[in-house]
N, CA, C and O atoms as a GROMACS GRO file, in nm:
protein
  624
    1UNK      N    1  15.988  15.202  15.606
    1UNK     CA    2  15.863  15.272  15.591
    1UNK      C    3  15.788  15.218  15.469
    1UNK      O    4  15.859  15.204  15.369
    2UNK      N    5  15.676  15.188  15.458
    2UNK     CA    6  15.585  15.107  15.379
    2UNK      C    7  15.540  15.247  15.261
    2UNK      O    8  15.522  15.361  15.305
    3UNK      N    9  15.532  15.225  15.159
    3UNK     CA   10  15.542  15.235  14.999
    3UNK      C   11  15.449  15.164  14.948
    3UNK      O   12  15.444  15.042  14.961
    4UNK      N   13  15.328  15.264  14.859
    4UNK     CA   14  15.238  15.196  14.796
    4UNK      C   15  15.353  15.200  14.654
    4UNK      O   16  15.449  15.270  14.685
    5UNK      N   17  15.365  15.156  14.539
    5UNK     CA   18  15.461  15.155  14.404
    5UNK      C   19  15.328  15.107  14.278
    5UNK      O   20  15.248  15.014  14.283
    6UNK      N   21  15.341  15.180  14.205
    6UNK     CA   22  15.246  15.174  14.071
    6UNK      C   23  15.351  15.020  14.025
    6UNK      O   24  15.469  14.987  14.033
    7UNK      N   25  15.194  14.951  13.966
    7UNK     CA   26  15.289  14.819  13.927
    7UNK      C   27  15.340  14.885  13.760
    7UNK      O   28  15.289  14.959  13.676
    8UNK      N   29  15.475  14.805  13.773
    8UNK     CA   30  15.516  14.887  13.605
    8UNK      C   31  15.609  14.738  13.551
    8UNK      O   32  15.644  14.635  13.609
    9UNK      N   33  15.624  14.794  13.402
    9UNK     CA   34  15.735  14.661  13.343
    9UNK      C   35  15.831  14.608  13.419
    9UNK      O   36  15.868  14.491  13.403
   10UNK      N   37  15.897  14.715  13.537
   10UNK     CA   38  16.002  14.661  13.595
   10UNK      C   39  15.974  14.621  13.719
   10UNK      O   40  16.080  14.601  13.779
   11UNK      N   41  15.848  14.593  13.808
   11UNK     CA   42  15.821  14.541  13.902
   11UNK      C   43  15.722  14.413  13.892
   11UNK      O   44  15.708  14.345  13.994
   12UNK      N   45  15.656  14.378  13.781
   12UNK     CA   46  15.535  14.303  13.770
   12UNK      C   47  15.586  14.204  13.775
   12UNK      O   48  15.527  14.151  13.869
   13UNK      N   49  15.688  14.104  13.725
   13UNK     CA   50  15.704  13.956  13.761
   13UNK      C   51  15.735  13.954  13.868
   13UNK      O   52  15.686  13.860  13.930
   14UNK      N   53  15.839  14.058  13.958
   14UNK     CA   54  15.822  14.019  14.122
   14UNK      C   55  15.694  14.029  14.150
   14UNK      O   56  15.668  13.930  14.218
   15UNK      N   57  15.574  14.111  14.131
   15UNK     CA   58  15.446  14.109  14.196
   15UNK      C   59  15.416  13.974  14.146
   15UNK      O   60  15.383  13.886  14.225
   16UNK      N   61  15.423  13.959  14.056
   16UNK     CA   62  15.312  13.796  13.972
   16UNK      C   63  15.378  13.692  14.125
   16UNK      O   64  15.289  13.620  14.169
   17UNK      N   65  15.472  13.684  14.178
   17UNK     CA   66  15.547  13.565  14.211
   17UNK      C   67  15.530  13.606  14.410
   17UNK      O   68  15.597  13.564  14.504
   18UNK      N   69  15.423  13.693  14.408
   18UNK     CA   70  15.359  13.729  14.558
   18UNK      C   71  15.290  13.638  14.573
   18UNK      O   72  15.233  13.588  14.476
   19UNK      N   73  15.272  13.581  14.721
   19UNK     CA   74  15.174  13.462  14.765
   19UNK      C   75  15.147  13.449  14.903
   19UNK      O   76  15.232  13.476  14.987
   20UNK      N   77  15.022  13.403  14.933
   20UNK     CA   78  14.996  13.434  15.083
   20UNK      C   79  15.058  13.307  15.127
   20UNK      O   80  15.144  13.256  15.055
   21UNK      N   81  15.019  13.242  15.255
   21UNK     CA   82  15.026  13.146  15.344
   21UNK      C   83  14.946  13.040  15.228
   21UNK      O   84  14.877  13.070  15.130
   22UNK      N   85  14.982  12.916  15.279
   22UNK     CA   86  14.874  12.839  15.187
   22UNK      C   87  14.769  12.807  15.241
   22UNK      O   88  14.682  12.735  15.192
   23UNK      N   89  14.769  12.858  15.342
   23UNK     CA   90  14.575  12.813  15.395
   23UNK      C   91  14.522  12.954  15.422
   23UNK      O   92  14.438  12.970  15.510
   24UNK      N   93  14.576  13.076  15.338
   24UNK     CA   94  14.498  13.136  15.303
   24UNK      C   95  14.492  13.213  15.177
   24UNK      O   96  14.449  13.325  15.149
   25UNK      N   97  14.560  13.101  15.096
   25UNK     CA   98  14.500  13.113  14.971
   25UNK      C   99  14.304  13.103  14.919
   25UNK      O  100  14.262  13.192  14.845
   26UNK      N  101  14.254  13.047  14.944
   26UNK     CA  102  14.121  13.032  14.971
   26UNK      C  103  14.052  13.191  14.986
   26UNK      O  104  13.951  13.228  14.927
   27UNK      N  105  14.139  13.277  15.084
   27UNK     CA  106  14.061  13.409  15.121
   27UNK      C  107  14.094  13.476  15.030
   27UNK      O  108  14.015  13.564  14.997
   28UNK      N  109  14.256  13.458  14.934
   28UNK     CA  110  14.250  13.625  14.870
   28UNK      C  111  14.313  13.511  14.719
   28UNK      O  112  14.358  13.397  14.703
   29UNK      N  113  14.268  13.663  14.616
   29UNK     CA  114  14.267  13.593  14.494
   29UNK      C  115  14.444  13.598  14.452
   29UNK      O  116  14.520  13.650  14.533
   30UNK      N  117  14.494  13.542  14.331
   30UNK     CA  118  14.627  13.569  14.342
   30UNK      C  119  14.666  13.731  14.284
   30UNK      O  120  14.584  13.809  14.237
   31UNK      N  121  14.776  13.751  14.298
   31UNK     CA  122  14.792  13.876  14.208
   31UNK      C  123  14.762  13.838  14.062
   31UNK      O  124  14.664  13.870  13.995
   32UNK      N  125  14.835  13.786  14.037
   32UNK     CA  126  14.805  13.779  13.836
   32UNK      C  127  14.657  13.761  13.770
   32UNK      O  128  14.627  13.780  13.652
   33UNK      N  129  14.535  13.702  13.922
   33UNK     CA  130  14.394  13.763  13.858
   33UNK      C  131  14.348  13.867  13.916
   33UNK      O  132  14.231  13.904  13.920
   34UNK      N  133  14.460  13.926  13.969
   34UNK     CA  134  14.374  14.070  14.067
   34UNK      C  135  14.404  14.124  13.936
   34UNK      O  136  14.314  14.194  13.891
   35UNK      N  137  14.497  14.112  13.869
   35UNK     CA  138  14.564  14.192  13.748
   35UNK      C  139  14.479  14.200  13.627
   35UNK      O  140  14.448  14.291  13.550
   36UNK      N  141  14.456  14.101  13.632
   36UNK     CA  142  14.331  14.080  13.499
   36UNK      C  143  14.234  14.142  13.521
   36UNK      O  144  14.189  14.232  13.450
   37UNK      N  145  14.173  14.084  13.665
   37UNK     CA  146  14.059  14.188  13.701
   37UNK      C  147  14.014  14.318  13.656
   37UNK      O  148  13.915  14.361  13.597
   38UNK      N  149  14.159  14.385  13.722
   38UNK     CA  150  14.154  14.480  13.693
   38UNK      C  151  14.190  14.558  13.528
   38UNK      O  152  14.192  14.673  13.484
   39UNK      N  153  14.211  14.442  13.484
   39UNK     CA  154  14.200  14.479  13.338
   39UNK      C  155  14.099  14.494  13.235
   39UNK      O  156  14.086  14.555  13.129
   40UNK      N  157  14.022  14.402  13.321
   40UNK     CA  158  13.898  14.355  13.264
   40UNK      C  159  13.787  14.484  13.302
   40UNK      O  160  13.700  14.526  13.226
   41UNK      N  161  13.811  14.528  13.426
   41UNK     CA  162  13.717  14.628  13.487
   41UNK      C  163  13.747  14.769  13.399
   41UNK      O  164  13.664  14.842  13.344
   42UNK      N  165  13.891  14.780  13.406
   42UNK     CA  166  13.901  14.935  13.312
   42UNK      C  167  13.856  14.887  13.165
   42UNK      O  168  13.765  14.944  13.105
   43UNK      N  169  13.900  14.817  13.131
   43UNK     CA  170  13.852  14.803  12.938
   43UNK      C  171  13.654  14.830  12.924
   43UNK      O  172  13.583  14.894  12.846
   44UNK      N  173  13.631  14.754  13.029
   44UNK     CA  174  13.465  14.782  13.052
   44UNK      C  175  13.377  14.857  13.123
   44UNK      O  176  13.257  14.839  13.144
   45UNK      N  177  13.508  15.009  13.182
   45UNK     CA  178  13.447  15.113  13.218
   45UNK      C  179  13.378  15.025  13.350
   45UNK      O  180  13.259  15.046  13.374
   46UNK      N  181  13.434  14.955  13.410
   46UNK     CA  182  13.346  14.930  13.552
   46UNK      C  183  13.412  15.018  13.603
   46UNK      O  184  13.374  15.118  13.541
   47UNK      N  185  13.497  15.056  13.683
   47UNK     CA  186  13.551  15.106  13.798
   47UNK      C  187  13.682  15.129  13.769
   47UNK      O  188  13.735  15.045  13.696
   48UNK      N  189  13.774  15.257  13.822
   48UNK     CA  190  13.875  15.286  13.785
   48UNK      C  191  13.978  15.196  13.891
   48UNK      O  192  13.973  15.226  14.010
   49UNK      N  193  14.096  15.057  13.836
   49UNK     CA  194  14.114  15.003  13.906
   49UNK      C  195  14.280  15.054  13.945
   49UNK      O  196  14.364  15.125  13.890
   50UNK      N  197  14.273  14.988  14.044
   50UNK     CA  198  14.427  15.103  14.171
   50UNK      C  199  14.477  14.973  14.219
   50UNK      O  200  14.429  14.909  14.312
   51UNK      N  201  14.613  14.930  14.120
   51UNK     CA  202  14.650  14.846  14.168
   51UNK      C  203  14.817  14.888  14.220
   51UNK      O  204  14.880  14.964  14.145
   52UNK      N  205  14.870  14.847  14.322
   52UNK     CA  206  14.967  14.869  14.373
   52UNK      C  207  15.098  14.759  14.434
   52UNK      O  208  15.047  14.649  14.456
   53UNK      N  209  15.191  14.759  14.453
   53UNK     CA  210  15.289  14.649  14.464
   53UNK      C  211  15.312  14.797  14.636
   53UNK      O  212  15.297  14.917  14.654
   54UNK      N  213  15.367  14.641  14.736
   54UNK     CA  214  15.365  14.749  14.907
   54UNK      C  215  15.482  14.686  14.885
   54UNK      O  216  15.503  14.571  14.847
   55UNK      N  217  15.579  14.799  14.922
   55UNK     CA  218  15.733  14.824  14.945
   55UNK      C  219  15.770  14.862  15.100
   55UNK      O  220  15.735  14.959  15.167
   56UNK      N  221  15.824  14.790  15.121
   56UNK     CA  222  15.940  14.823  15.257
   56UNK      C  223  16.061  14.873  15.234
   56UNK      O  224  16.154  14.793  15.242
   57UNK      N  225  16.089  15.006  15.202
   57UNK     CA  226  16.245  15.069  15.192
   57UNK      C  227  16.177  14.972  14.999
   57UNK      O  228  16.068  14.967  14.942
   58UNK      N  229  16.333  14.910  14.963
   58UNK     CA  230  16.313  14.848  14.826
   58UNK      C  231  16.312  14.693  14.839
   58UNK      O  232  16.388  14.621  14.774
   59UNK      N  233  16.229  14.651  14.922
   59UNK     CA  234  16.155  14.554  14.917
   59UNK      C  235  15.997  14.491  14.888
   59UNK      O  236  15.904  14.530  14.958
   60UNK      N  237  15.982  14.424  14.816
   60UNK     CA  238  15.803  14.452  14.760
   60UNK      C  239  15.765  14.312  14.866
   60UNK      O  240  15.780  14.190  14.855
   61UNK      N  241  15.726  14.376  14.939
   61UNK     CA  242  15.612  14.264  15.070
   61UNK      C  243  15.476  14.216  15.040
   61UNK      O  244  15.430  14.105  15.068
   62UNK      N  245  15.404  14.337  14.963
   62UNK     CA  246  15.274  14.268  14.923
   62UNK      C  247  15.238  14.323  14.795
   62UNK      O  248  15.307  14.357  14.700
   63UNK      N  249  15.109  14.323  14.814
   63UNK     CA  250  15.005  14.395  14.717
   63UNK      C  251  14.908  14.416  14.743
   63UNK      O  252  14.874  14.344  14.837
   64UNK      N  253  14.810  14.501  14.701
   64UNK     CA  254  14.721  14.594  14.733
   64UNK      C  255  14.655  14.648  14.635
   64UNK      O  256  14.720  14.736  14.578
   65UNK      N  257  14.533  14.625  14.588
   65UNK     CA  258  14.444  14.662  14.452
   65UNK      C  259  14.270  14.756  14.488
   65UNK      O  260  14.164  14.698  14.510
   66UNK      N  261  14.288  14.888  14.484
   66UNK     CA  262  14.214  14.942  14.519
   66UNK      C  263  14.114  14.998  14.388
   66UNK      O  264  14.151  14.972  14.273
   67UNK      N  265  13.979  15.080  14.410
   67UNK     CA  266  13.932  15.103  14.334
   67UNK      C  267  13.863  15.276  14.329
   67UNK      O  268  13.871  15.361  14.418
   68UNK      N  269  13.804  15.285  14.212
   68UNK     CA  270  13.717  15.413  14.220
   68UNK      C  271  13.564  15.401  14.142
   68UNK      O  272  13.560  15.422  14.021
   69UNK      N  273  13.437  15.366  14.217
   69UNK     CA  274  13.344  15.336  14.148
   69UNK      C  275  13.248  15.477  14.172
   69UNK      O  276  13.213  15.543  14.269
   70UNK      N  277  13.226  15.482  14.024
   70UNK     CA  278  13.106  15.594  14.054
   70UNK      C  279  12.985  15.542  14.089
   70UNK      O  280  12.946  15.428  14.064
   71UNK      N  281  12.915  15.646  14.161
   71UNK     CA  282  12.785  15.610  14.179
   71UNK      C  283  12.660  15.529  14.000
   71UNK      O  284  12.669  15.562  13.881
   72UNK      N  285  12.580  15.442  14.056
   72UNK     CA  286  12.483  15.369  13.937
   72UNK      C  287  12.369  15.418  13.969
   72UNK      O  288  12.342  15.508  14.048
   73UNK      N  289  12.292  15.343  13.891
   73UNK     CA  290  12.150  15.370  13.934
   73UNK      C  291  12.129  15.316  14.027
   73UNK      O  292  12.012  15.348  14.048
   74UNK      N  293  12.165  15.239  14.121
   74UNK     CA  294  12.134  15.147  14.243
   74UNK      C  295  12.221  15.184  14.340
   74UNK      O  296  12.206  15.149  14.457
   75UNK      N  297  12.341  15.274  14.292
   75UNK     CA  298  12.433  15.298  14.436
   75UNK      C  299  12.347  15.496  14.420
   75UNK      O  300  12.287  15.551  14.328
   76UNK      N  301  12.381  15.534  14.538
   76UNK     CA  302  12.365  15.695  14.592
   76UNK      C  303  12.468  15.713  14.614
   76UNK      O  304  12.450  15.776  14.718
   77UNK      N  305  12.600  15.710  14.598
   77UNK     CA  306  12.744  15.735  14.611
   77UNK      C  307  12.833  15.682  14.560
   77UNK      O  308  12.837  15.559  14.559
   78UNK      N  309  12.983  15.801  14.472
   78UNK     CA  310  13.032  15.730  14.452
   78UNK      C  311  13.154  15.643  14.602
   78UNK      O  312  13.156  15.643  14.725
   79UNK      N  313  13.216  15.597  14.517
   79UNK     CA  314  13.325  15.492  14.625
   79UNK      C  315  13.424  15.454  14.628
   79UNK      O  316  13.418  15.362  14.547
   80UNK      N  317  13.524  15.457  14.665
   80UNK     CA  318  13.683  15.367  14.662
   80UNK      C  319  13.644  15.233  14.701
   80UNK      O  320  13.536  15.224  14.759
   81UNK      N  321  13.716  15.120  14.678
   81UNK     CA  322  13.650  15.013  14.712
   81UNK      C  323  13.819  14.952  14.764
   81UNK      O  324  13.912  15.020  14.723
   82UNK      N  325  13.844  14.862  14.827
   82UNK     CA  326  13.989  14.770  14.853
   82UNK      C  327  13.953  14.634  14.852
   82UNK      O  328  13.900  14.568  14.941
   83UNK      N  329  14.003  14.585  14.692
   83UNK     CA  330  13.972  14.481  14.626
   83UNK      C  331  14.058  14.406  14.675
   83UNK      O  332  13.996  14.318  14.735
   84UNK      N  333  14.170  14.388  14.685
   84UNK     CA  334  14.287  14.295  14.741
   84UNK      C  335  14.354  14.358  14.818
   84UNK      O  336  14.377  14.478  14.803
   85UNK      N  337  14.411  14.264  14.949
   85UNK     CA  338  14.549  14.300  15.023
   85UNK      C  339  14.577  14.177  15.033
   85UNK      O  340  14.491  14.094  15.060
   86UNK      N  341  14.716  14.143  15.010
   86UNK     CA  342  14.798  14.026  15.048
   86UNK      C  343  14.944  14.099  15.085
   86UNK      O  344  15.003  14.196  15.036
   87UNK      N  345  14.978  14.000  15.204
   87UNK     CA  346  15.089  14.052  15.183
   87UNK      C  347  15.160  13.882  15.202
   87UNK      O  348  15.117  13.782  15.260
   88UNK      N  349  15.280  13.908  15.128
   88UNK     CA  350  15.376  13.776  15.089
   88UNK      C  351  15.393  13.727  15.195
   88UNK      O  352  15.405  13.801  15.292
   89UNK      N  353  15.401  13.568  15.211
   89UNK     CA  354  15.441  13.426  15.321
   89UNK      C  355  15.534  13.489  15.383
   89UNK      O  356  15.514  13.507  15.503
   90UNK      N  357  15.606  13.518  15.350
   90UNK     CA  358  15.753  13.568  15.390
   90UNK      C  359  15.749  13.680  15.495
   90UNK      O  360  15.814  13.667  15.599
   91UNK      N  361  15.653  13.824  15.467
   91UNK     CA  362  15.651  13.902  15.519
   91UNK      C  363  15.552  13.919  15.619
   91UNK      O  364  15.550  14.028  15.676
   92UNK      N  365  15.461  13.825  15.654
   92UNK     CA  366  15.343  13.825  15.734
   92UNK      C  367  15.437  13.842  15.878
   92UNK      O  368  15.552  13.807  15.902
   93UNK      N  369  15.320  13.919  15.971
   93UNK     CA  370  15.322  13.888  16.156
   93UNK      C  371  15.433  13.975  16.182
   93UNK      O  372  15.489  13.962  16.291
   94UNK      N  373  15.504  14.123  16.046
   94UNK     CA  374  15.517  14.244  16.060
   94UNK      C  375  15.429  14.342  16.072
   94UNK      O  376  15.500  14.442  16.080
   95UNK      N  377  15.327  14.373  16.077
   95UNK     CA  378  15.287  14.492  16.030
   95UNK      C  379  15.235  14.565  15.977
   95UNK      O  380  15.161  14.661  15.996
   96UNK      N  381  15.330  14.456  15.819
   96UNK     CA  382  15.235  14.543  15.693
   96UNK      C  383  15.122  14.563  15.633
   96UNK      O  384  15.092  14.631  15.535
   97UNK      N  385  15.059  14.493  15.707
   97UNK     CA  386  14.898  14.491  15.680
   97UNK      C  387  14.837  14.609  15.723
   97UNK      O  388  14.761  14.679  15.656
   98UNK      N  389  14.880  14.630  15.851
   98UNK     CA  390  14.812  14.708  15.881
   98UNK      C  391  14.837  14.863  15.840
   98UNK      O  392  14.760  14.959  15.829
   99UNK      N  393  15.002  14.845  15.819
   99UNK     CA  394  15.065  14.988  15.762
   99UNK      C  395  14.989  15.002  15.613
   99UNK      O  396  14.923  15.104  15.591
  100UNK      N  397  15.002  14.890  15.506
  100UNK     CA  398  14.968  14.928  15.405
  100UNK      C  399  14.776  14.947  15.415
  100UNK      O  400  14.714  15.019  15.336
  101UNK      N  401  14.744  14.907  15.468
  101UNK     CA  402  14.599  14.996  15.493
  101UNK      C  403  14.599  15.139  15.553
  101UNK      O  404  14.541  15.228  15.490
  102UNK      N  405  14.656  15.164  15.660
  102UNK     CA  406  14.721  15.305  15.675
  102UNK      C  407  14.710  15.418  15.544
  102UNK      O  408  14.639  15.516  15.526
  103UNK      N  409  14.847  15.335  15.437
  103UNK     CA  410  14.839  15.418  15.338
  103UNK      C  411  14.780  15.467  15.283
  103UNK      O  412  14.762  15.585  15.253
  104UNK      N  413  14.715  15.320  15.247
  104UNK     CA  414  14.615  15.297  15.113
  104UNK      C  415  14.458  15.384  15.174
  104UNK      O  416  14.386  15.432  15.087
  105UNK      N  417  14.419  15.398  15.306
  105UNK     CA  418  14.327  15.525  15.331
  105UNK      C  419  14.359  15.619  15.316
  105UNK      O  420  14.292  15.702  15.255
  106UNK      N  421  14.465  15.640  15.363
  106UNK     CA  422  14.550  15.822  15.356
  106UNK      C  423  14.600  15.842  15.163
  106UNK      O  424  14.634  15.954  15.125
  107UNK      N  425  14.599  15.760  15.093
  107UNK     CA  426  14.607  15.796  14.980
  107UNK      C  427  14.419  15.815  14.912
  107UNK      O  428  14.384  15.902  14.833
  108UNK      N  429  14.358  15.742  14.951
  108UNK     CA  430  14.177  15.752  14.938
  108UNK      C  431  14.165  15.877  14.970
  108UNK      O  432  14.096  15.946  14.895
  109UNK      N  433  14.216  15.928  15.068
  109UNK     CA  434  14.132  16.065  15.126
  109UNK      C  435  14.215  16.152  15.023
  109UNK      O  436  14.210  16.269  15.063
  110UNK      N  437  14.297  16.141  14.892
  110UNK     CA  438  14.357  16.260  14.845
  110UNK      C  439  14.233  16.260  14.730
  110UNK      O  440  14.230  16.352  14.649
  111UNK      N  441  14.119  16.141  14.725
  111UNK     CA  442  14.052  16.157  14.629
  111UNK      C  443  14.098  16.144  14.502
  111UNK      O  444  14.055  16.221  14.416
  112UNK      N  445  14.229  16.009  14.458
  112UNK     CA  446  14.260  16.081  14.349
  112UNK      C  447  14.226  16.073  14.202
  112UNK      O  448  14.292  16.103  14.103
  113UNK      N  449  14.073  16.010  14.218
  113UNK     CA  450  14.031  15.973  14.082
  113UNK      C  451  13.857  16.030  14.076
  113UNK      O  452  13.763  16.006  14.000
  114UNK      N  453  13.880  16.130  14.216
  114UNK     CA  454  13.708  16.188  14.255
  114UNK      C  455  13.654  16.162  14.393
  114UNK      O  456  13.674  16.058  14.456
  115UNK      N  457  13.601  16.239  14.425
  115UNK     CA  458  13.540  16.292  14.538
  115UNK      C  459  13.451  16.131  14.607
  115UNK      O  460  13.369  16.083  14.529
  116UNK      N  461  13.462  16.086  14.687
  116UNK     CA  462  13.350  15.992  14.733
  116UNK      C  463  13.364  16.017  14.913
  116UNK      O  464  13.454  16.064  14.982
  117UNK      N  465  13.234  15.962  14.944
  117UNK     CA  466  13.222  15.968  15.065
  117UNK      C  467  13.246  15.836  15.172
  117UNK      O  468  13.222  15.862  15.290
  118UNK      N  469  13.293  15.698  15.141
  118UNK     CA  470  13.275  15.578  15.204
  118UNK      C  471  13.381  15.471  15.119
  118UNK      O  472  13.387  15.449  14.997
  119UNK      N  473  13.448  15.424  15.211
  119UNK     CA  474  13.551  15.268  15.140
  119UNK      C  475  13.423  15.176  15.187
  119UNK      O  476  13.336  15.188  15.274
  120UNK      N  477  13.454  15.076  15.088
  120UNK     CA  478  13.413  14.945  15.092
  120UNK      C  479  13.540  14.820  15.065
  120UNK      O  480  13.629  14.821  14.981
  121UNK      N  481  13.514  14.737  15.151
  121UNK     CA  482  13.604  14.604  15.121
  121UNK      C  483  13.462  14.459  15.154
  121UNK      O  484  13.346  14.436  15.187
  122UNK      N  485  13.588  14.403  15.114
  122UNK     CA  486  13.488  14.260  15.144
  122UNK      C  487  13.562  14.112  15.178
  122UNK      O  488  13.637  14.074  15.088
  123UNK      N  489  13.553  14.044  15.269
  123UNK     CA  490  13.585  13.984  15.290
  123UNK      C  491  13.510  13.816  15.330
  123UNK      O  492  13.388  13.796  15.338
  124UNK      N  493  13.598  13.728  15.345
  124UNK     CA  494  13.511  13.583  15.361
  124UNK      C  495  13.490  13.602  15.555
  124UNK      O  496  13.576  13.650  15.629
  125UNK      N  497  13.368  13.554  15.593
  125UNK     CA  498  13.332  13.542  15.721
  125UNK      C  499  13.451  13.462  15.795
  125UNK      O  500  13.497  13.511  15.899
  126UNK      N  501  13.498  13.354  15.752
  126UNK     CA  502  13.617  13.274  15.855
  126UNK      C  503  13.708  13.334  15.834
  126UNK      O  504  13.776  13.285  15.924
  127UNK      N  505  13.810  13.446  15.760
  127UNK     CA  506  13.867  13.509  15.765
  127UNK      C  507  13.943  13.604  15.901
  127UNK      O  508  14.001  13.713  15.905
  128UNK      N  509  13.915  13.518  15.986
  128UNK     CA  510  13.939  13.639  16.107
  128UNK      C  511  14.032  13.753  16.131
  128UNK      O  512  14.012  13.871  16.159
  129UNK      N  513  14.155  13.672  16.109
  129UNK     CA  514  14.238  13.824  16.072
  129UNK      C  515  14.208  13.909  15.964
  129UNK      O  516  14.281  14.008  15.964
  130UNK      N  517  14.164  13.907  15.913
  130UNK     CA  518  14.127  13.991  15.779
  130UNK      C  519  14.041  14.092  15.851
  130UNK      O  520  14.076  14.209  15.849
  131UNK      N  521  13.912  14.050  15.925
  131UNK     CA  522  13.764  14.105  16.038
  131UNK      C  523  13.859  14.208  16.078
  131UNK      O  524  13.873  14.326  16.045
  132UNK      N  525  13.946  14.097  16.191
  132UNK     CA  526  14.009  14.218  16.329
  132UNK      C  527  14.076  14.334  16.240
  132UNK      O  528  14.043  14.450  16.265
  133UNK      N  529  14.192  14.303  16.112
  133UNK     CA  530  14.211  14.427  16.080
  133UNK      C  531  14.177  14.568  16.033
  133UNK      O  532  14.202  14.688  16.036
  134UNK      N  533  14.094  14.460  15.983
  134UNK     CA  534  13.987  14.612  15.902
  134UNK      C  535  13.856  14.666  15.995
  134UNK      O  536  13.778  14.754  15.959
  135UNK      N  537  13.852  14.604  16.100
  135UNK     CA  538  13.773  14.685  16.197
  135UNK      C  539  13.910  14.738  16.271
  135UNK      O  540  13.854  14.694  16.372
  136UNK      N  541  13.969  14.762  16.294
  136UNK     CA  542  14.092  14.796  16.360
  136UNK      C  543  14.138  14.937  16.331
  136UNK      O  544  14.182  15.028  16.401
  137UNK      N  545  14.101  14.917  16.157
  137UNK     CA  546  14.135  15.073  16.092
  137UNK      C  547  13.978  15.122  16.069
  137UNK      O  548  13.956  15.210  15.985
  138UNK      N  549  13.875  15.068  16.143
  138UNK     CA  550  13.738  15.164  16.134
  138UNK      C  551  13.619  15.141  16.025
  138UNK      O  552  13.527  15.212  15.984
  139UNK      N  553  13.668  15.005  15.998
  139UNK     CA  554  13.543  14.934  15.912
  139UNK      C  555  13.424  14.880  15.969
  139UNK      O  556  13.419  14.841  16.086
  140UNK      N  557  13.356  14.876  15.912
  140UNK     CA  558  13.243  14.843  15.992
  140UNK      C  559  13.119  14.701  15.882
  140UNK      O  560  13.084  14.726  15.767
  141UNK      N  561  13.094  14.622  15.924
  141UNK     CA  562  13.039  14.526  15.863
  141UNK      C  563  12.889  14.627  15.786
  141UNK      O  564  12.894  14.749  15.798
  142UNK      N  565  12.818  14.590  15.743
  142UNK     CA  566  12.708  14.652  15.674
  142UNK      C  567  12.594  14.565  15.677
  142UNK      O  568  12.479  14.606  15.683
  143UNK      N  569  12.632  14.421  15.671
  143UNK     CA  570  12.529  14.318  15.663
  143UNK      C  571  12.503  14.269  15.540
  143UNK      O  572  12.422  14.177  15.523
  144UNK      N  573  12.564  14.322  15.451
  144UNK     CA  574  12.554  14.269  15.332
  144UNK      C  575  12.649  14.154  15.231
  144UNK      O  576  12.764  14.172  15.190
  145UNK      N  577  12.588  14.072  15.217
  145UNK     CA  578  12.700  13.940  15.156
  145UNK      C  579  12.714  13.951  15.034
  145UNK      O  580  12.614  13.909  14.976
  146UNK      N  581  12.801  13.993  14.961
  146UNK     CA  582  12.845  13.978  14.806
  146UNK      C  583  12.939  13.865  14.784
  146UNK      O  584  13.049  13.839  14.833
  147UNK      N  585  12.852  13.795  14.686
  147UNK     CA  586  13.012  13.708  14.644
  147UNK      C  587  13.055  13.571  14.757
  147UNK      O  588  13.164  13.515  14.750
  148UNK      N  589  12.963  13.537  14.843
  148UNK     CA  590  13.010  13.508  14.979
  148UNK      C  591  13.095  13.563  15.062
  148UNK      O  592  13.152  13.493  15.146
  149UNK      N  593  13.126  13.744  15.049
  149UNK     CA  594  13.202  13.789  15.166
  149UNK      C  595  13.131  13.875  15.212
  149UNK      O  596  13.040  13.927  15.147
  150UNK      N  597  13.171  13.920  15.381
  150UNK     CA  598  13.072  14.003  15.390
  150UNK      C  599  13.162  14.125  15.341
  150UNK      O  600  13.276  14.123  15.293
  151UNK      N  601  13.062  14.252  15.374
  151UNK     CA  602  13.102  14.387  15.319
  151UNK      C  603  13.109  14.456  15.446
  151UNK      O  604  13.015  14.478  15.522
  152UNK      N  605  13.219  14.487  15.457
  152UNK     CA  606  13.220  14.630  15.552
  152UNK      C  607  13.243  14.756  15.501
  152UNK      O  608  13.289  14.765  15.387
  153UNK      N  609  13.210  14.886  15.586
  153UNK     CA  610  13.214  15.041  15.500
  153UNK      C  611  13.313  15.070  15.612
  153UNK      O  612  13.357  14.991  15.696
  154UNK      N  613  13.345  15.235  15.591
  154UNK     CA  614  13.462  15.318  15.644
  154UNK      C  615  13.357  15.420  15.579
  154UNK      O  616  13.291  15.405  15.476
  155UNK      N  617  13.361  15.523  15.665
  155UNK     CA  618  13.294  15.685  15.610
  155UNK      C  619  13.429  15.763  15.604
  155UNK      O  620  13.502  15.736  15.699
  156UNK      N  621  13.470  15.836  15.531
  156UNK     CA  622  13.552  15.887  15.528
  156UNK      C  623  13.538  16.023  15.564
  156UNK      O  624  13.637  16.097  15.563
   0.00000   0.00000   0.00000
């Protein structure tokens, strides 16, 4: 059964040493700058960042880095956002993709950093498995390109 796990001292060099396929490295960033990222985002009050190591029983398969953005002057809502999913070479063409999105909504809807109404992710257009899954769990494209990926929403 798939396990979101708070990354801590005693799990982070197995997370650092997570890695996709190598031809789709290109689509997702590694863990150790999702890590920064998200270091960089809390020290500067961007967004409250939700980073997670995905467990099978006590096995760590991927990772998963979610967010909590309040509404700006330019957004009308706040938002959870799902900054990264990878799951490890090793563990792909189980599942866990799709289980640890499972979670990682059903833990969004507990709200646990504030109330929002909509996920956002983003992804690169040739990405196809990335598309089918996250329309799969009820994403929906928006039309909007950030970053060169597009953006899809989820209403929650």
């Amino acid at each position: 059964m798939i396990e979101l796990r708070k990354i801590t001292d005693d799990n982070l060099d197995e997370c650092i040493k997570l890695e996709p396929k190598e031809e789709q490295k290109s689509y997702v960033g590694s863990t150790i700058s999702s890590l920064a990222e998200a270091y960089v985002a809390l020290t500067n009050n961007e967004c409250i960042p939700m980073p997670y190591a995905i467990y099978d029983n006590d096995i760590m398969v991927g990772f998963i880095m979610l967010s909590y953005n309040e509404a700006e002057e330019n957004d009308h809502e706040n938002a959870y956002w799902v900054w990264r999913l990878m799951i490890d070479r090793r563990y792909q063409g189980k599942g866990y993709g799709n289980e640890a999105m499972v979670k990682a909504l059903k833990l969004i809807r507990t709200f646990p950093y504030g109330k929002a109404l909509v996920v956002f992710l983003s992804y690169k257009p040739e990405n196809v498995v990335a598309k089918e899954l996250y329309a799969s769990c009820g994403f929906v494209e928006t039309g909007k390109i950030e970053n060169g990926e597009l953006v899809a929403k989820l209403a929650l």
